[in-house]
C-alpha positions as CSV (number, residue, x, y, z in Angstrom):
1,X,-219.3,50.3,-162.8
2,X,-219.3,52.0,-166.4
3,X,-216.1,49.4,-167.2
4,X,-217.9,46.2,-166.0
5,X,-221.4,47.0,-167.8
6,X,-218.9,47.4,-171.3
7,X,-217.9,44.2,-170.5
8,X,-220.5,42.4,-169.9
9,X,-222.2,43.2,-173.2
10,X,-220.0,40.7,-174.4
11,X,-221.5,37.4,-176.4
12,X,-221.8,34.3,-174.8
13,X,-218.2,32.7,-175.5
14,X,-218.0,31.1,-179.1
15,X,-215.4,28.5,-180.0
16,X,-213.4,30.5,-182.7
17,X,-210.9,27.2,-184.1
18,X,-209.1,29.7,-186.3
19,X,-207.9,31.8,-183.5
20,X,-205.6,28.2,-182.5
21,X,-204.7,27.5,-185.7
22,X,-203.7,31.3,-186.2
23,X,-201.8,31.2,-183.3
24,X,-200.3,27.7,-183.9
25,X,-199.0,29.0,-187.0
26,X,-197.1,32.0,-185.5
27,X,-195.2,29.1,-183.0
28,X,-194.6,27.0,-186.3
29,X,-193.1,30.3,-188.1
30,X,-191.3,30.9,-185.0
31,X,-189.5,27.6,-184.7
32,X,-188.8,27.3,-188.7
33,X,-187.1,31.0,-188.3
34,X,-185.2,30.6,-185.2
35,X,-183.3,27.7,-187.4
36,X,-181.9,28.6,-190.1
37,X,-178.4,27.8,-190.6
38,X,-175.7,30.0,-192.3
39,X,-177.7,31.2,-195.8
40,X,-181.3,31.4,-195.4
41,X,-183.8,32.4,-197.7
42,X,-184.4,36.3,-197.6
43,X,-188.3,35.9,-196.0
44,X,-186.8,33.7,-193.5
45,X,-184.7,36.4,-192.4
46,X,-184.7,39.8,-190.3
47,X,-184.7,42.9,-192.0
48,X,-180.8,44.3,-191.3
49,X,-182.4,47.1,-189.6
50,X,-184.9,49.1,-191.4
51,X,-187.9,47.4,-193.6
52,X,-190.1,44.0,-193.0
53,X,-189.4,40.9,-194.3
54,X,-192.3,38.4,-192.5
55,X,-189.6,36.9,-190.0
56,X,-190.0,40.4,-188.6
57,X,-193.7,39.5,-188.2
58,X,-193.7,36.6,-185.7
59,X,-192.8,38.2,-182.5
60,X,-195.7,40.7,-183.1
61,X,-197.9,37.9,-184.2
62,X,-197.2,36.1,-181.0
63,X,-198.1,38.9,-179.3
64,X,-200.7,39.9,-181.3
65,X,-202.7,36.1,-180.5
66,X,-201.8,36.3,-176.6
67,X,-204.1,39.6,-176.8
68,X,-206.8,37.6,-178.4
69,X,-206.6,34.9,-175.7
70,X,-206.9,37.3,-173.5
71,X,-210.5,38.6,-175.0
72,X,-211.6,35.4,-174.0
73,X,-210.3,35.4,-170.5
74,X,-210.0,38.8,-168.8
75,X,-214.3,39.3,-168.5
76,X,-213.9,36.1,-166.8
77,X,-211.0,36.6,-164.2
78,X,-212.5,40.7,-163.4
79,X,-215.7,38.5,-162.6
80,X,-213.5,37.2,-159.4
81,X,-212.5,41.0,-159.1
82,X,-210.3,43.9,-159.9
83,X,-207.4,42.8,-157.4
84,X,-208.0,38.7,-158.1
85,X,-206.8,39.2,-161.7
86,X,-204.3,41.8,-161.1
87,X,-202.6,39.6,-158.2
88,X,-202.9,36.4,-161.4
89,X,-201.4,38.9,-164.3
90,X,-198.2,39.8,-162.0
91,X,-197.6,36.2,-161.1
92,X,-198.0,35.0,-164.5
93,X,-195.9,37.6,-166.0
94,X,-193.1,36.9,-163.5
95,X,-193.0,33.6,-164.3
96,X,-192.8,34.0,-167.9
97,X,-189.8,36.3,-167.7
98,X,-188.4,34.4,-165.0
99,X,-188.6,31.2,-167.5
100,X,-186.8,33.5,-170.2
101,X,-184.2,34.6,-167.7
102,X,-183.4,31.0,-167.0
103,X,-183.3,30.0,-170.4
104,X,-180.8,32.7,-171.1
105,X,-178.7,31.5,-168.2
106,X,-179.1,27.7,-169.4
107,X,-177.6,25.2,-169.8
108,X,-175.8,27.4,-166.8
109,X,-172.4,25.4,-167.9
110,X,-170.1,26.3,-170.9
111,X,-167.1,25.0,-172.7
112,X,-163.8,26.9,-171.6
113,X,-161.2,25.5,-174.3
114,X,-161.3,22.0,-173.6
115,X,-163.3,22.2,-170.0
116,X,-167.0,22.5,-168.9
117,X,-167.5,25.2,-166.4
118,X,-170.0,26.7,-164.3
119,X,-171.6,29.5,-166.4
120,X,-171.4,32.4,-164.6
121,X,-173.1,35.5,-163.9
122,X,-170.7,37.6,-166.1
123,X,-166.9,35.8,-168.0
124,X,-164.6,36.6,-170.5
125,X,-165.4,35.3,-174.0
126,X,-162.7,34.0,-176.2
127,X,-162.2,37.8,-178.3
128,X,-161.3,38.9,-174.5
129,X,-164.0,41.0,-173.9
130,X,-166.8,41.1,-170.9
131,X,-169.8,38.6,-171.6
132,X,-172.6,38.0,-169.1
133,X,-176.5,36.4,-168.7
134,X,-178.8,38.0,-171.1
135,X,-181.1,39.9,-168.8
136,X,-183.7,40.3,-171.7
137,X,-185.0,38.2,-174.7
138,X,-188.8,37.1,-176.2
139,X,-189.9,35.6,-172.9
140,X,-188.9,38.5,-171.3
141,X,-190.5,40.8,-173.7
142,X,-193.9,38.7,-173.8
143,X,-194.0,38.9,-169.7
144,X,-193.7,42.7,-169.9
145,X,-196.3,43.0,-172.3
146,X,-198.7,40.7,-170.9
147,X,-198.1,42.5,-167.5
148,X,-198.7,45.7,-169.6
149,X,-201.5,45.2,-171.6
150,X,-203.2,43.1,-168.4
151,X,-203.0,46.2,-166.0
152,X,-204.3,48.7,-168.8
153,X,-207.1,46.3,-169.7
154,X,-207.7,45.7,-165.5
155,X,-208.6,49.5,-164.9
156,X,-209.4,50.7,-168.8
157,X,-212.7,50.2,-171.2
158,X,-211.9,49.1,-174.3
159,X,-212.1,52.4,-175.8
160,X,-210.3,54.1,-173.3
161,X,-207.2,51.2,-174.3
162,X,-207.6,51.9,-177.9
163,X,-206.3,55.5,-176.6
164,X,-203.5,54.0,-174.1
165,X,-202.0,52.8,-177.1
166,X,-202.2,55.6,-179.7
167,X,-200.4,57.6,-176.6
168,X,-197.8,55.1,-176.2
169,X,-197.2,54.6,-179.8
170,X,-197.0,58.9,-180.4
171,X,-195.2,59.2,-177.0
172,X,-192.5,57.0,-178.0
173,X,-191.7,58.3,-181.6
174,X,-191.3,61.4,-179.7
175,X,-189.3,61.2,-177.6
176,X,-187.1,58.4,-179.1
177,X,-186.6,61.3,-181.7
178,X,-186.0,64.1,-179.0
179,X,-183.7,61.6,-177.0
180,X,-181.6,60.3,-179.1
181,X,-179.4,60.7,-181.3
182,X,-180.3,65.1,-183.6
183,X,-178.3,63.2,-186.4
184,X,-180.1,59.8,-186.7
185,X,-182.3,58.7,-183.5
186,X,-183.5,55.8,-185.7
187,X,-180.3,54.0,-186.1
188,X,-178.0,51.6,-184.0
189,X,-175.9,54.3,-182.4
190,X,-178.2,56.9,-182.4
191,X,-181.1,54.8,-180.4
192,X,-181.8,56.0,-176.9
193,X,-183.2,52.7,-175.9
194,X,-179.1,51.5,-176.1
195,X,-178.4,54.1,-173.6
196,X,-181.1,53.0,-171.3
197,X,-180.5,49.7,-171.6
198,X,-177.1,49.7,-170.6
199,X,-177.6,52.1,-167.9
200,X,-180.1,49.7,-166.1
201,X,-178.9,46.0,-167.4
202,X,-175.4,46.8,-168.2
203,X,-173.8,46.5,-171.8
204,X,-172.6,42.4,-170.9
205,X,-176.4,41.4,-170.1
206,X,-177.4,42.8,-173.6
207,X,-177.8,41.2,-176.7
208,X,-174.6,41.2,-179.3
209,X,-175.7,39.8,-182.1
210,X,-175.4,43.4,-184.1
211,X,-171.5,43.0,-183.4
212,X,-172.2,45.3,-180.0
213,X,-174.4,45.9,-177.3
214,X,-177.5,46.0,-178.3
215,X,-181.3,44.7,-177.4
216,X,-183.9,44.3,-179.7
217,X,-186.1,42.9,-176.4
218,X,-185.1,46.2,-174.7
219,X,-186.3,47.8,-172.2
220,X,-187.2,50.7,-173.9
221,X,-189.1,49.3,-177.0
222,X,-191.1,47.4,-174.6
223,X,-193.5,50.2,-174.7
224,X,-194.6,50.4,-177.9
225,X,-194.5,45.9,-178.3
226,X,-197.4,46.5,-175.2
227,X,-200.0,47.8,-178.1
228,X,-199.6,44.4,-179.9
229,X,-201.2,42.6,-177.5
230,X,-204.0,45.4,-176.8
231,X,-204.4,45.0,-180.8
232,X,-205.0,41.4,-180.4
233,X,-207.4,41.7,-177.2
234,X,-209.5,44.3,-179.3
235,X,-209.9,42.0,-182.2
236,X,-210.9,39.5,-179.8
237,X,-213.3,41.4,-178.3
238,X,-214.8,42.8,-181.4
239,X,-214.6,39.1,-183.2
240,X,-216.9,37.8,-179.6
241,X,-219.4,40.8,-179.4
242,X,-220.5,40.7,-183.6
243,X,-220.1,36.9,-183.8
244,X,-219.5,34.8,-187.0
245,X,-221.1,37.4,-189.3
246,X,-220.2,38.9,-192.4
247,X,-220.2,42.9,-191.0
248,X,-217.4,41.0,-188.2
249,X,-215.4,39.5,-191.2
250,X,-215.1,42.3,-193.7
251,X,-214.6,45.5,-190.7
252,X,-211.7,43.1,-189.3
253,X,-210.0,42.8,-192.5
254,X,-211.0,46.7,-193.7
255,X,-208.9,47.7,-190.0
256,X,-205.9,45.7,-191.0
257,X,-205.7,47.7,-194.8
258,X,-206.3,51.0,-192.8
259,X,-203.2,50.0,-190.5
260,X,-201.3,49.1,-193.0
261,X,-201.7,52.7,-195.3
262,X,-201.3,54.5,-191.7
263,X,-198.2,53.1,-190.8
264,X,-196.7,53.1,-194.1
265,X,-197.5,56.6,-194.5
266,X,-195.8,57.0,-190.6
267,X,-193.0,54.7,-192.1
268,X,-192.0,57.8,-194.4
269,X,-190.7,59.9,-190.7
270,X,-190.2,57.1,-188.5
271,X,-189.0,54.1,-190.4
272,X,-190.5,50.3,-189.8
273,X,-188.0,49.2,-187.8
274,X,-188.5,45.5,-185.8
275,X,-184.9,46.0,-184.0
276,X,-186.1,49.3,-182.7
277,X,-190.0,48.3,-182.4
278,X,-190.7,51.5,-184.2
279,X,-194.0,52.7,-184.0
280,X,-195.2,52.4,-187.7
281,X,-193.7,48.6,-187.7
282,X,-196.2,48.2,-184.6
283,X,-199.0,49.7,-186.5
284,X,-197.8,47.5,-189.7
285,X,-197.3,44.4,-188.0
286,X,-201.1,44.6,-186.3
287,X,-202.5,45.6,-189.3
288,X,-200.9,42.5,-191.2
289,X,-202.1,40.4,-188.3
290,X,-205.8,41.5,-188.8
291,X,-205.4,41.0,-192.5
292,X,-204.2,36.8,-192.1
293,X,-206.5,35.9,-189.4
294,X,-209.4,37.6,-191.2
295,X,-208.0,35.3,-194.1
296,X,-208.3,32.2,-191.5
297,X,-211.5,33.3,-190.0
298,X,-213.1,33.0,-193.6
299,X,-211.2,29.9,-194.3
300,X,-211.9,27.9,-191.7
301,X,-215.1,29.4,-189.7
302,X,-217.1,30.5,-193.2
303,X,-215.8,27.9,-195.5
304,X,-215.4,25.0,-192.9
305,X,-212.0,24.3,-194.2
306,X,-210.6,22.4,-191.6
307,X,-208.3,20.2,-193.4
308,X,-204.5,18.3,-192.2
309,X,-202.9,21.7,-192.8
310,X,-205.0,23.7,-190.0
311,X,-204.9,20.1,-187.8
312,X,-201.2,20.2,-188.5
313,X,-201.0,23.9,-187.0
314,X,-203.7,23.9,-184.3
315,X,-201.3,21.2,-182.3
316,X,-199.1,23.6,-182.3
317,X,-201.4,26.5,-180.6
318,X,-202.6,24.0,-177.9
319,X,-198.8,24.1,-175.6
320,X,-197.2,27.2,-177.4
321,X,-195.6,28.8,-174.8
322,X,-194.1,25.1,-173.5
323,X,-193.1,24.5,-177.3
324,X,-191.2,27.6,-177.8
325,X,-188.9,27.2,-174.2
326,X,-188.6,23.3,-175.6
327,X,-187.1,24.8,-179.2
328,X,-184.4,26.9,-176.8
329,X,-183.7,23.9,-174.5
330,X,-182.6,21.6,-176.4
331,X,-180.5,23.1,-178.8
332,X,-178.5,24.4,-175.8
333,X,-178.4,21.3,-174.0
334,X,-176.9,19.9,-177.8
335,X,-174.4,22.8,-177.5
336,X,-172.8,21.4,-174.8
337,X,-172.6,18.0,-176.7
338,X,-169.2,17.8,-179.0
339,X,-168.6,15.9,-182.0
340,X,-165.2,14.9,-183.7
341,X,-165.3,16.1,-187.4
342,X,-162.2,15.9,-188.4
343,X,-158.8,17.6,-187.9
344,X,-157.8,21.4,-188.6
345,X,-154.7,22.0,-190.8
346,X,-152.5,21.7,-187.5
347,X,-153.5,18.1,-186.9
348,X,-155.8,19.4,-183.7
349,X,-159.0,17.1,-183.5
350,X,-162.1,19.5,-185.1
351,X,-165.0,19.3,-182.6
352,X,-168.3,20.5,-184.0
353,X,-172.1,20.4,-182.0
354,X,-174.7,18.0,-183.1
355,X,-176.9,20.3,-184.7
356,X,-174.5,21.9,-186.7
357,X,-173.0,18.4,-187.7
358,X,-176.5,16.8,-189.2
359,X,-176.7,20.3,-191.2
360,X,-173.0,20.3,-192.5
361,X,-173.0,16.0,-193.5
362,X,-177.0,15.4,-193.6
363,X,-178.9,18.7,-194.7
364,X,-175.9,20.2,-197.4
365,X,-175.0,16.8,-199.1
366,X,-179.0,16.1,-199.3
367,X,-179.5,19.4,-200.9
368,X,-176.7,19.4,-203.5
369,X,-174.3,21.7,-201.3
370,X,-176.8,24.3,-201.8
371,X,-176.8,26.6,-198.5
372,X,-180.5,28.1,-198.6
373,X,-182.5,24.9,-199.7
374,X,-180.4,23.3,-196.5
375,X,-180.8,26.1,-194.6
376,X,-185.0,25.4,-194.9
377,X,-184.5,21.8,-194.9
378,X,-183.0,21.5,-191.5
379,X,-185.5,24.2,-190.4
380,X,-188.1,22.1,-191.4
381,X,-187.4,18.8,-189.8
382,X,-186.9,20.9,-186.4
383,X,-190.4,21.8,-187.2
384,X,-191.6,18.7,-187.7
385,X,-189.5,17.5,-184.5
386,X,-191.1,19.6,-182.4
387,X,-194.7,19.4,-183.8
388,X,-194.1,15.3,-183.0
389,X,-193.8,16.3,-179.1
390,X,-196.7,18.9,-179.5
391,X,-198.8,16.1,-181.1
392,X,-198.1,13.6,-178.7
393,X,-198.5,16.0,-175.8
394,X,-201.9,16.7,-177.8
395,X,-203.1,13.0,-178.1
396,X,-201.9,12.7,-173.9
397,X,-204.7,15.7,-173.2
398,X,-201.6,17.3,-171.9
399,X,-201.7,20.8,-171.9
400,X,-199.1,23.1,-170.0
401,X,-200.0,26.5,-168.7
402,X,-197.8,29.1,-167.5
């Protein structure tokens, strides 16, 4: 009773158009990111492993603007009851890590020398060792959060989730620090999420893009990626119950500068750390999220800017979740594609994908052979291909919900 009369003290729903555009512009970031050939641009890249560079902020952005959906929709669904929206949270977070799982697995063929085969559950890769289906990965992650966050917020006041989430983020500094490794808990070998990982998914189904096993979707640093979305569901709320009002504008943007001092003080015992989801680089990353949609809030909702650029990004937010599976479908469906570029020194035909061709004979010679400004270029018109399906899609009142 005490949870439902909380909630109900809400404000009437207000359209908030800077909470799209905000979350448009995380997909946009996303896509321009997740394409960068060979030498990109520092900001346009992760961190090696400790320290921020705002690549590392998109994932928690994402995150960050599915919790502020969710302000808007979870007093709705507990209306229908506690088990109604329970039973919807499970079968909508299944279904988003089922669609990652997939798209790991797709385009379930793969190029053995010169022959296509059936991609299998686990095969030898060319250097001869064990390779298998990613198990884990962003979708992954954002259905375990949302399935998180949803059953905290399902049985928890808003209060009582703000202190769900200071656990969670103390609990796993803890004992990530007791568990791992006395030397170094904080770095590749030393993380005890590795361990767990390969315990329950086994080291082929992990990520290797460090040059071993290793997950930065793990299951382990799950945990702490839950509070990003509880961040972004208490903004939410808070931005609903004071309204468009100055006292909602400046606390939401004074919150974000407190996170950011706390978790760069935390950042001086446990590092910032995106690979490893490190507590402070939570605390960071919400902080920095409260800070830039304060910064659209007064932009667009107090100065009525509401220009191309915010149009441009607001398409984006209306299919985001379709958008970002379309950016990893068709990029491995163009992997299977190959392209004769030449010979190799041995006379062999030099087969290249299609991607990789228009950025080696369109995007370098275009940009003088310089790497980086290529590097962005080709990023850029991916954008701009993919924000001409989420525009059409837009003008077709087509909008695809998971």
């Amino acid at each position: 009773m005490l949870t439902y009369t909380t909630r109900v003290l809400i404000k009437p729903q207000e359209r908030y158009y800077s909470l799209d555009v905000f979350r448009g512009a995380t997909v946009a970031f996303m896509i321009l990111v997740n394409n960068q050939f060979g030498t990109p641009y520092p900001p346009l890249d992760h961190a090696a492993w400790h320290g921020l560079t705002p690549t590392d902020l998109v994932f928690p952005f994402f995150l960050f603007a599915m919790g502020n959906a969710q302000a808007f929709v979870v007093p709705r669904l507990l209306e229908q009851g506690t088990a109604f929206y329970v039973g919807k949270s499970i079968r909508r977070a299944a279904l988003i890590f089922a669609i990652g799982f997939l798209l790991s697995w797709f385009p379930f063929f793969r190029w053995d020398h010169d022959r296509l085969i059936l991609k299998g559950w686990t095969w030898i890769n060319d250097s001869g060792t064990l390779s298998g289906v990613r198990i884990m990965g962003v979708l992954g992650r954002i259905g375990l959060c949302y399935l998180g966050a949803s059953l905290i917020l399902a049985f928890a006041t808003a209060r009582q989730a703000l202190g769900i989430s200071c656990a969670l983020l103390l609990g796993y500094w803890l004992l990530t620090n007791l568990l791992g490794d006395k030397n170094d808990p904080y770095n590749l070998s030393g993380f005890v999420g590795t361990s767990i990982d390969k315990y329950v998914l086994g080291e082929p189904h992990l990520y290797h893009g460090e040059g071993t096993a290793f997950d930065p979707e793990g299951l382990w640093s799950t945990l702490p990626a839950i509070t990003s979305v509880i961040a972004g569901y208490l903004a939410g709320r808070y931005i609903r119950q004071k309204g468009k009002s100055d006292e909602m504008l400046s606390r939401l943007l004074l919150a974000g500068l407190a996170l950011l001092l706390l978790g760069y003080c935390w950042n001086m015992v446990f590092p910032v750390n995106k690979k490893i989801w490190s507590s402070s680089y939570a605390v960071c990353s919400a902080g920095f999220a409260l800070v830039v949609l304060a910064f659209f809030i007064f932009l667009i909702e107090f100065r009525g800017n509401k220009g191309g650029w915010s149009r441009f990004f607001n398409v984006f937010g209306k299919n985001p979740l379709f958008i970002f599976v379309l950016s990893g479908v068709l990029p491995r469906l163009a992997g299977l594609v190959r392209i004769s570029d030449g010979r190799t020194d041995t006379g062999k035909v030099r087969y290249t994908q299609p991607f990789t061709w228009f950025y080696q004979h369109v995007s370098l010679p275009v940009s003088l052979g310089n790497a980086k400004n290529a590097s962005l270029l080709f990023a850029l018109l991916i954008v701009g291909l993919y924000w001409s399906v989420a525009y059409w899609l837009d003008r077709k009142k087509i909008y695809i919900k998971v």
